[in-house]
N, C-alpha and C positions, 0 to 999 in steps of 0.2 A: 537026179542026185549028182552024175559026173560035172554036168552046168554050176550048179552050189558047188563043188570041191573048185573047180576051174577058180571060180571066180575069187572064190576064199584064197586060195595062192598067190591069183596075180594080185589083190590085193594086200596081200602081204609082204608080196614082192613092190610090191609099188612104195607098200609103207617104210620096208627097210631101203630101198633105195633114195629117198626122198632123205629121210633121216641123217643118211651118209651124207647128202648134199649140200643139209642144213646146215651137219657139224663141221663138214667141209670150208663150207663160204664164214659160218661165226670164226673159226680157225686163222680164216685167211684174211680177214677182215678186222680180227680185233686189234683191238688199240689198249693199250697197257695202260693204268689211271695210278698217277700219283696218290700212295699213300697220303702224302703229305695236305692235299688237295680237304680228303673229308678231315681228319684231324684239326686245319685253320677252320674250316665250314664250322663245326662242331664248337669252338670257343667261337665265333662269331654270336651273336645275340637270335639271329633267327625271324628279327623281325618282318625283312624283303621289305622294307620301306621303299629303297631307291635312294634312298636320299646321298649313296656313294657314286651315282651316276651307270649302276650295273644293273641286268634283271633281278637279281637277288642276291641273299649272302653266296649261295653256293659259287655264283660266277663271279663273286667278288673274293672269294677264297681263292679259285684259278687263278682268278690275275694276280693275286697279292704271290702268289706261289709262285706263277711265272713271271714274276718281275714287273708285271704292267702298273702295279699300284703299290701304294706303302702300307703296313698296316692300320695306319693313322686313316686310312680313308674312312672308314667308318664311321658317319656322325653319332651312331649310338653308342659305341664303345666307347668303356671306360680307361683313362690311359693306364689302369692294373691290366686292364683286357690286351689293351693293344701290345702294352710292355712284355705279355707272356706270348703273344703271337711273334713279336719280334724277336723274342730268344727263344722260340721255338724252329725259329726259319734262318735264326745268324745273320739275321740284316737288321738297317736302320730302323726304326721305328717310322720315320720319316716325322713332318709338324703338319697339322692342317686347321685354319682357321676356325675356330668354332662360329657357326650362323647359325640363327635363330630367324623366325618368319615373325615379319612384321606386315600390319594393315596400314598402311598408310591414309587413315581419315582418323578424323575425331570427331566426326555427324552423329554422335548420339541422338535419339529421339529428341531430347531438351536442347539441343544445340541446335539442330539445322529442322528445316521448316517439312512439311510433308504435304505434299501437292493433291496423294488420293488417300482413302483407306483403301488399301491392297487386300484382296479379300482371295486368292486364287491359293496356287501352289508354291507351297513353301518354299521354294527352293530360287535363291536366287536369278539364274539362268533365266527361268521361265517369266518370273518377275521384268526382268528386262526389256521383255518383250513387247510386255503390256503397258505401256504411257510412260517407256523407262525407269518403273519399277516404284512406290512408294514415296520417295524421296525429291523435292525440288534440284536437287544437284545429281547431275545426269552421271558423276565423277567419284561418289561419295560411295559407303558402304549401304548395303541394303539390307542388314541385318537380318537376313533369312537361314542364316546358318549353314549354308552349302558346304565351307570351309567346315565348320565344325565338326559334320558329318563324316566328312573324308579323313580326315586326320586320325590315323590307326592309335595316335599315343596320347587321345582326348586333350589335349594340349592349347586346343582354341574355346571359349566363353563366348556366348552374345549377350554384352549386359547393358540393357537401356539400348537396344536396337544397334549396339555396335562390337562388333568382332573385333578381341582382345584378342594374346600370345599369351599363354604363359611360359615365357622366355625357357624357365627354370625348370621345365618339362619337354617344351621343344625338341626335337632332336636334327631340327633342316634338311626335314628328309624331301620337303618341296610340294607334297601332295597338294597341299592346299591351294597351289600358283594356280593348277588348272581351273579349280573346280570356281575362282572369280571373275565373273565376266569383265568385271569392270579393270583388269589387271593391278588392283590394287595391294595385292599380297607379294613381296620379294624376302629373299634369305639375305640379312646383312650382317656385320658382326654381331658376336653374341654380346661383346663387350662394349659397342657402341654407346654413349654416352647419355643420347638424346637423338630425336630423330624428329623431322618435320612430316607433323599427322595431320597433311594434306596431298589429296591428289588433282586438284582440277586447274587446267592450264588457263581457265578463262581471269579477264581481268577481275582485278580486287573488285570495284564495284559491282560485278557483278554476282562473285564470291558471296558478300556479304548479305547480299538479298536473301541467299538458299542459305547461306551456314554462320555462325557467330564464331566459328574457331577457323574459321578459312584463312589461308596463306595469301596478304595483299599485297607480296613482293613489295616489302616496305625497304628492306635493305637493311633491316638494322643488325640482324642478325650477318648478313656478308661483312657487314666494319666491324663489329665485334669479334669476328671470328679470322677474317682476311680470304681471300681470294682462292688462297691455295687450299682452304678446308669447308667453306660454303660456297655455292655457286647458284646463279639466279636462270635457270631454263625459260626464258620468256618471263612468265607472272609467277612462277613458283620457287622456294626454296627449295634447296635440294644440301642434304649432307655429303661430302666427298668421304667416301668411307677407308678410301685411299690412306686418309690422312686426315685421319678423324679427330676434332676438336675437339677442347677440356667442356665438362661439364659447368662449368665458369661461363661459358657463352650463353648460356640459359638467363644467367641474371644481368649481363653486359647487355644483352640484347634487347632485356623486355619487353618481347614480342607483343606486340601492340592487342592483340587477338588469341594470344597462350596457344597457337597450332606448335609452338616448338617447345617440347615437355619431352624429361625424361620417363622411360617406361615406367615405371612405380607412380608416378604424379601423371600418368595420360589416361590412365582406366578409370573410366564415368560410375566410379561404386569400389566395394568391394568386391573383389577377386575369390570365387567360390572355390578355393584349390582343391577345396576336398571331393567335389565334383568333377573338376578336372581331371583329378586323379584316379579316376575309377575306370 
């Protein structure tokens, strides 16, 4: 019985000592958290896309708090959102580009040729692996929907074996750059005009064997457009988003092959927004 008492003590002693220690070291070790910090968190959207370049909103609250970023970083914020974060904090609002994710191919099924029927895993990535995936064009989209999957704000379609944006849902949070093997997905402006929906650096003749909307570095679109706003990467057109061109270059140009189309006139169908949107 003395043994049980003994033991029940020290351990009680041990408990309250340990306790002091705890409260001791939380004491001596805490760090005081800006109010201000969960307040911006809180009007933030909540999504943790990434697409501000941070882990999430919360760390993107910090920084906006401690100065490192504006509250315009947010590509999901609304400028009512942002406009109340910024008179909540007494700073700039700051400006930030809006960019939207674009596919740079126009290889629909009915456009470019298809080498095997692809019978394995949906999933792009894996597809690649296997005879370069579905498609004659090693450069082209594989319409397996990887992108589509990943994208938190359903924002991408696969219509006619080719991964569309819906611009006007987008939020350029970037998710989808990874999940394309072919690196065919980038964030550019949201208000760009027109864009060249090609990505394979091989030459035109070769282009054309795999795709009917391929880019054969014809150049018409660089004089139409000048130097300073198109630019030719070896075989491929490329937009200078820099110094982005009028929508007028689309018909100066008549691109021989229709790869250079504004977004509304690039999608091989109708656009199922109501899909998208769910």
């Amino acid at each position: 019985m003395e043994t049980v008492l003994i033991a029940f003590i020290l351990m009680t002693l041990s408990g309250i000592l340990l306790g002091c220690i705890i409260g001791a070291a939380a004491k001596f070790f805490f760090v005081k958290s800006d109010p201000r910090i969960e307040d911006v968190n809180e009007m933030l959207p909540g999504a943790n896309c990434g697409g501000c370049g941070k882990a999430g909103c919360s760390d993107l609250a910090r920084a906006i708090v401690a100065g490192e970023c504006v509250p315009g970083s947010c590509p999901v914020c609304s400028l009512a959102v942002v406009g109340r974060i910024a008179a909540y904090l007494g700073v700039d609002a700051g400006s930030s580009v809006k960019k939207a994710a674009v596919v740079f191919c126009g290889g629909s099924n009915s456009k470019a040729r298809k080498s095997v029927n692809y019978n394995g895993i949906n999933d792009c990535i894996s597809a690649s692996l296997i005879a370069g995936g579905p498609k004659d064009c090693r450069f082209g989209c594989m319409g397996l929907a990887s992108c589509a999957r990943v994208c938190p704000f359903n924002a991408i379609e696969v219509i006619d074996g080719l991964a569309c944006v819906h611009s006007d849902i987008c939020t350029g949070c970037g998710k989808c750059i990874e999940s394309c093997p072919r690196k065919l997905i980038r964030l550019v402006p949201e208000t760009a005009p027109f864009h060249v929906y090609c990505n394979s650096p091989e030459k035109g003749v070769e282009k054309k064997k795999n795709c009917d909307v391929a880019c054969i570095a014809c150049r018409k679109c660089l004089k139409a457009a000048g130097e300073d706003q198109m630019k030719i990467e070896g075989f491929l057109a490329q937009v200078n988003y820099d110094n982005m061109p009028g929508a007028d270059v689309i018909e100066k140009a008549a691109c021989p092959t229709s790869c250079i189309s504004s977004p509304e006139n690039h999608f091989p169908g109708t656009l199922k927004k109501e899909n998208a949107a769910r």
